[in-house]
C-alpha positions in Angstrom: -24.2 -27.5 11.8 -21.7 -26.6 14.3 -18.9 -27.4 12.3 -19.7 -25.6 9.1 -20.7 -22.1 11.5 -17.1 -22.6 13.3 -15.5 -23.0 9.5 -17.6 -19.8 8.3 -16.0 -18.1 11.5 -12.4 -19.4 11.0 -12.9 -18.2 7.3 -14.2 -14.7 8.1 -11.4 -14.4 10.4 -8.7 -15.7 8.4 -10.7 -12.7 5.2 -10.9 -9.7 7.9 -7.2 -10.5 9.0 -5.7 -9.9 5.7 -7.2 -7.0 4.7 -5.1 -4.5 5.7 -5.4 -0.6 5.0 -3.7 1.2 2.1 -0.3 2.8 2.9 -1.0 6.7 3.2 1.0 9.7 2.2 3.0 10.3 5.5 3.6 6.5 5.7 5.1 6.0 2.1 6.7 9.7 2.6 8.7 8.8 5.8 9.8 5.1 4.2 11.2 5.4 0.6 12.1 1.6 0.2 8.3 0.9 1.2 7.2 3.8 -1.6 10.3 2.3 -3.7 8.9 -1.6 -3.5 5.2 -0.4 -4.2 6.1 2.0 -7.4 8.2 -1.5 -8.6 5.0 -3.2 -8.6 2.4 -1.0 -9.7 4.8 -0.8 -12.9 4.7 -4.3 -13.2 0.9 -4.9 -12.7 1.3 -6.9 -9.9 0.4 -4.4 -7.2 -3.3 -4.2 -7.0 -4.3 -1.3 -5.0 -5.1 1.5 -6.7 -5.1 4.2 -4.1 -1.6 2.9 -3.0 -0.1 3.0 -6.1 -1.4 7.0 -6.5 -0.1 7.6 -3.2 3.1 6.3 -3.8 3.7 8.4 -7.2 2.0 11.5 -6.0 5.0 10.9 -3.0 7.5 10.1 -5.5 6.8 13.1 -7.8 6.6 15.7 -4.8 10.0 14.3 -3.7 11.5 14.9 -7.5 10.3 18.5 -7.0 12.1 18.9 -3.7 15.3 17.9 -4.8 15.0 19.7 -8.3 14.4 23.1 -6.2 17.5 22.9 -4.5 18.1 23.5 -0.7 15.5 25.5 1.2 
């Protein structure tokens, strides 16, 4: 009994430990290879965060914008 609720523990540990938190707007804003690497895979279906991918474009598009607009 001890070893299967020490294995459950290990596990939940090991589950809680990779989940990490989705990369937000200042984050992906501040480090374009980051947004660059995360736009690569959302295009190729291998990224699976949803939010992140959002994030990323919405970045990438407000960027485009920027530079479209000319100096400030």
């Amino acid at each position: 009994m001890k070893r299967a609720v020490g294995t459950c523990a290990i596990l939940l540990t090991i589950l809680v430990a990779g989940c990490g938190q989705s990369a937000g707007k200042a984050e992906l804003k501040s480090d374009p290879k980051l947004r660059s690497q995360i736009l690569a895979a959302c295009a190729d279906g291998t990224h699976t965060d949803a939010q992140e991918c959002s994030n990323a474009k919405a970045i990438e598009n407000a960027d485009k914008l920027d530079r479209s607009l000319g100096p400030k």
